[in-house]
C-alpha positions as semicolon CSV with decimal commas, in nm:
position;residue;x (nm);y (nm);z (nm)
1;X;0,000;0,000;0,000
2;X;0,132;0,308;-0,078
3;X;0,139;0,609;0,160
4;X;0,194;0,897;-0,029
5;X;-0,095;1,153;-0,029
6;X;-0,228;1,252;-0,306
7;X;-0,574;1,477;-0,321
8;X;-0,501;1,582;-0,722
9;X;-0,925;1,645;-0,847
10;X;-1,035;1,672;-0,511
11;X;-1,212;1,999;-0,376
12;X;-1,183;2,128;-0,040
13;X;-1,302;2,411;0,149
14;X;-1,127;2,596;0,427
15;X;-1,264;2,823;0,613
16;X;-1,110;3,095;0,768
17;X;-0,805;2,994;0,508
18;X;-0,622;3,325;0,442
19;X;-0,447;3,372;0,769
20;X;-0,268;3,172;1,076
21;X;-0,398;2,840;1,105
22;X;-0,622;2,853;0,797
23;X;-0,386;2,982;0,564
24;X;-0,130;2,642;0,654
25;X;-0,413;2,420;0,616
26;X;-0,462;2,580;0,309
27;X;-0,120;2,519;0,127
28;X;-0,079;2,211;0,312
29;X;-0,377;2,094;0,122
30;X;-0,220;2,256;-0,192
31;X;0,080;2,035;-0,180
32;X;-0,118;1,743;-0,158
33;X;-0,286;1,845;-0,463
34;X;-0,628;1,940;-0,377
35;X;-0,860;2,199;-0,528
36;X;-0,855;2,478;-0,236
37;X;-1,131;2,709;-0,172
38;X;-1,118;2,953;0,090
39;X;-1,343;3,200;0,213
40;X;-1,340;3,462;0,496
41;X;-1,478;3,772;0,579
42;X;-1,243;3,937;0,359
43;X;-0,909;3,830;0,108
44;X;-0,595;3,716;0,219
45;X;-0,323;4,020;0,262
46;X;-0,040;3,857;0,016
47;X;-0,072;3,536;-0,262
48;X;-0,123;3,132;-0,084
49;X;0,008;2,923;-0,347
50;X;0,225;2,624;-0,374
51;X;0,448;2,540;-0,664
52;X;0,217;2,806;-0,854
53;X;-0,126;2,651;-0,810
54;X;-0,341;2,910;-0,613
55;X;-0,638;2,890;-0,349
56;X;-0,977;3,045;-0,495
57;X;-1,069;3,288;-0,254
58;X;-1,464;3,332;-0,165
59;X;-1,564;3,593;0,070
60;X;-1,802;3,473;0,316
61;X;-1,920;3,559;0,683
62;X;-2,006;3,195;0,827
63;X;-2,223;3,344;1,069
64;X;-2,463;3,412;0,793
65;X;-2,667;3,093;0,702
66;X;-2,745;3,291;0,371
67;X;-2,398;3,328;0,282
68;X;-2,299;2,952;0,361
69;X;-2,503;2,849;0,183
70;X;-2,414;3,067;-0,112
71;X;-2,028;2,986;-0,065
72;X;-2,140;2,579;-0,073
73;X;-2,391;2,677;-0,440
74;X;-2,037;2,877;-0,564
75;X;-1,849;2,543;-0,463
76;X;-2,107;2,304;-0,693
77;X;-2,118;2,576;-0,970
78;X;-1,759;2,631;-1,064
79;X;-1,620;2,259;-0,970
80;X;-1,910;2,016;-0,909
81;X;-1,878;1,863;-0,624
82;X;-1,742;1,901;-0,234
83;X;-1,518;1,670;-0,107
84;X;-1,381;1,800;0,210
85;X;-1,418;2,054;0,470
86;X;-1,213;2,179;0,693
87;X;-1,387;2,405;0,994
88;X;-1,103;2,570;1,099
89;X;-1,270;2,981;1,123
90;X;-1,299;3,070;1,501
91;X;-1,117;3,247;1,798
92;X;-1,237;3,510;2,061
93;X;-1,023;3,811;2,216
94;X;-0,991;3,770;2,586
95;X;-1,192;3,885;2,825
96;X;-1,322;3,785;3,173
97;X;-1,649;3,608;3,196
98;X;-1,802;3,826;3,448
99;X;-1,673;4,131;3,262
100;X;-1,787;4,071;2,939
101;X;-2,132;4,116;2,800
102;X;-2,386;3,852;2,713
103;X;-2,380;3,969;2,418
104;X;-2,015;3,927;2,409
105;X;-2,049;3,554;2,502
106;X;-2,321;3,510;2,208
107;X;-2,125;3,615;1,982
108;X;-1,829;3,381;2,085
109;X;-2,020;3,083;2,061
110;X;-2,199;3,161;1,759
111;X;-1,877;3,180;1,558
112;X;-1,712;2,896;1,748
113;X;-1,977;2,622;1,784
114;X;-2,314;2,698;1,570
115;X;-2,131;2,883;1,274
116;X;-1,914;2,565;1,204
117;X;-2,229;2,315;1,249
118;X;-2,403;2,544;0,974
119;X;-2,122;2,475;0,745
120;X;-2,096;2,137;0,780
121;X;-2,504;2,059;0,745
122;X;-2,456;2,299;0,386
123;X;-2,155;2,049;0,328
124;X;-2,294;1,729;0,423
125;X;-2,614;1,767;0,227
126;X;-2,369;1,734;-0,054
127;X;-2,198;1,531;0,039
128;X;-2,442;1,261;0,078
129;X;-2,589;1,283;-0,240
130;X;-2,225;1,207;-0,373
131;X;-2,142;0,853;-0,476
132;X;-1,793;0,901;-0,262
133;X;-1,940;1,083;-0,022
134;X;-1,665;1,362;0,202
135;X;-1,518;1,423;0,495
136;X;-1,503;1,713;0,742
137;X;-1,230;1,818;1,008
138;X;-1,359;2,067;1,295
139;X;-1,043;2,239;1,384
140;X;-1,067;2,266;1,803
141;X;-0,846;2,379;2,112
142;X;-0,720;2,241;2,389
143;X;-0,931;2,520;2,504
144;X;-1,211;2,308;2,525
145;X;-1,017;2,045;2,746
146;X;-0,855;2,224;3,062
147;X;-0,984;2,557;3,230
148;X;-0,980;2,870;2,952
149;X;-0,925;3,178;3,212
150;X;-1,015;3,474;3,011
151;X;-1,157;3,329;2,728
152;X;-1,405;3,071;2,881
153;X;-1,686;3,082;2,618
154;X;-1,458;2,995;2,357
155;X;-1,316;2,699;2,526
156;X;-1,695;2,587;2,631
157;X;-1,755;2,640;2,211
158;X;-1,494;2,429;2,164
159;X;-1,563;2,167;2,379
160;X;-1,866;2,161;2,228
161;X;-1,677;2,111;1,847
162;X;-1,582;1,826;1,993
163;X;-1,940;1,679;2,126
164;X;-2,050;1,759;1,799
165;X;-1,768;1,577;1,616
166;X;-1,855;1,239;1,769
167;X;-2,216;1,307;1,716
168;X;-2,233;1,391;1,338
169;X;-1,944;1,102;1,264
170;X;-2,265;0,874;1,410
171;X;-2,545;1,071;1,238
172;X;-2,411;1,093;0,817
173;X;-2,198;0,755;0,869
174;X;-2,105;0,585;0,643
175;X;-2,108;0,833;0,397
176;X;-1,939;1,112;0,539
177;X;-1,656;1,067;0,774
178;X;-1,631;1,359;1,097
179;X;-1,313;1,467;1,270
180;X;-1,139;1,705;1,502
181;X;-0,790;1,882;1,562
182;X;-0,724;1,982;1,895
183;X;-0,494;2,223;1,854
184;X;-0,249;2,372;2,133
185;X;-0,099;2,736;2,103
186;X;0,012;2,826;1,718
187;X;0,271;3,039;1,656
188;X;0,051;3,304;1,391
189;X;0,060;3,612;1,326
190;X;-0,140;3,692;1,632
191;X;0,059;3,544;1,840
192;X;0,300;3,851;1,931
193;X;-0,118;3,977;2,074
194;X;-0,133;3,682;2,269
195;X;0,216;3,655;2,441
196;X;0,341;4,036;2,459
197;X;0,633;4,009;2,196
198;X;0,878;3,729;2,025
199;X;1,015;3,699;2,419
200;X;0,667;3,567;2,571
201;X;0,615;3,372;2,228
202;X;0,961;3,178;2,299
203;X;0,862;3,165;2,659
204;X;0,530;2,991;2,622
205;X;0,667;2,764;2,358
206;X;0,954;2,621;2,633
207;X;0,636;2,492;2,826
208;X;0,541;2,260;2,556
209;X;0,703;1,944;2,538
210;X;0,838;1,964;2,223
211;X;0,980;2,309;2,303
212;X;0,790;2,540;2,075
213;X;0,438;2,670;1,940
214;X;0,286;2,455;1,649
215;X;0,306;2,638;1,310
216;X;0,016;2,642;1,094
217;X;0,185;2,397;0,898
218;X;0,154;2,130;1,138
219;X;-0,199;2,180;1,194
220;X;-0,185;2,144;0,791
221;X;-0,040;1,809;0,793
222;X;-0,295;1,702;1,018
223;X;-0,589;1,813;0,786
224;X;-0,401;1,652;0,511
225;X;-0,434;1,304;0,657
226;X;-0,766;1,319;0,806
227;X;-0,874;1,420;0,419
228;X;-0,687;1,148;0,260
229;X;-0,766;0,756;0,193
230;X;-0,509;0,707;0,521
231;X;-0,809;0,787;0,715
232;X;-1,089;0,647;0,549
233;X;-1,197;0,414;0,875
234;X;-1,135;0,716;1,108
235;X;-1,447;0,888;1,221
236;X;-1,572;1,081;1,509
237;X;-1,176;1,107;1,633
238;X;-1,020;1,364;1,789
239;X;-0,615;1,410;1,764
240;X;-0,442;1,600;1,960
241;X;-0,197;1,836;1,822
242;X;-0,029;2,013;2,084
243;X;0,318;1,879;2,109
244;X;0,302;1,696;2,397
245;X;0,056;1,934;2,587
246;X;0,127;2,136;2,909
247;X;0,372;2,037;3,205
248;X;0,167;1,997;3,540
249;X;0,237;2,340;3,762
250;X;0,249;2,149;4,074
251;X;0,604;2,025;3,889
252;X;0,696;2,389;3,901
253;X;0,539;2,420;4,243
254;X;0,719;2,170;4,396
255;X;1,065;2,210;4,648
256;X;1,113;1,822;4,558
257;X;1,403;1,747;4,288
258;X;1,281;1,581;3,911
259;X;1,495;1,499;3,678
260;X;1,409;1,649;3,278
């Protein structure tokens, strides 16, 4: 059996695919040969292409069940048929729960937990009706497994990503295959927001196992094989991609001596 990947005449949709995350999944799935369409709120800032074959971008706000299902029609009409999604558009600014409004908190989950599950019903009625059928990734957080100070809404969203992974792999089995990335902290271009400056980035990334942030690419990679035939009896997983996760503080806490 061979192992190489290979998605050449497949069509995939990413959203939120212009920037951080999105924007490796994006030429990750390039490489691999797949049809890329992204969409966002608005166009990436500079050119996503690998060895010169482009994304097509299509602007779309996923909170608008209108416009989803416009960006799915614009899918069907230009290359006839859906093979993939990957749900990776999300994120929240922080802000204390008791601080922030309920409107605030609305907001969060909408984009986190009921925008993706509208994209993924406009993608799945395709994909049923396909002879092949698809597959979808939910990109999540480790946000949604361990306590989210500051931005607790998203991590509850994204908890939730992952309920609802396990319970659409059930629902459109066999003929669409569900999965989930739970993704640790990703060295983007918001990072330098999140961490104070290049310092706090490199400090952060020497509590991860494997000593640094992800970069998008890895989360790419990821995408890549949950999309490809290497998969095809994985459904309703989840796979964590956080290099190893987070040391225990009561290691850091402790006066007792432990070796590296």
């Amino acid at each position: 059996m061979a192992l190489e990947i290979d998605l050449a005449g497949r069509v995939v949709v990413v959203t939120g695919g212009v920037r951080g995350v999105g924007a490796g999944v994006s030429r990750a799935l390039l490489a691999a040969g797949a049809q890329v369409v992204a969409c966002a709120r608005r166009p990436a800032d500079g050119p996503i292409d690998v060895d010169g074959r482009a994304i097509d971008f299509v602007s779309c706000d996923i909170r608008d069940a209108d416009a989803v299902h416009e960006l799915i029609e614009t899918v069907i009409e230009r290359y006839g048929r859906l093979d993939h999604l990957v749900n990776n558009a999300g994120g929240a600014p922080f802000a204390l729960a008791a601080r922030a409004s309920e409107n605030f908190h609305a907001k969060v989950v909408e984009l986190n937990l009921l925008a993706p599950l509208a994209v993924a019903r406009a993608a799945n009625a395709v994909m049923q009706r396909q002879d092949e059928g698809g597959s979808i990734v939910n990109v999540s957080s480790v946000s949604g497994h361990r306590p989210s100070p500051g931005t607790a809404a998203y991590g509850a969203a994204k908890a939730g990503v992952d309920s609802l992974t396990a319970s659409l792999a059930v629902e459109w089995a066999p003929k669409v295959r569900v999965n989930s990335l739970v993704v640790g902290p990703v060295d983007t271009e918001l990072s330098r927001l999140h961490y104070g400056d290049q310092d706090g980035v490199d400090a952060v990334g020497r509590t991860i196992p494997l000593g640094r942030l992800a970069r998008p690419d890895d989360i790419g990679r990821c995408a890549v094989f949950f999309a490809s035939p290497l998969a095809a009896y994985v459904s309703g997983a989840t796979l964590l991609v956080h290099g190893g996760g987070e040391r225990p503080a009561f290691l850091g806490a402790s006066t007792a001596e432990h070796q590296s």
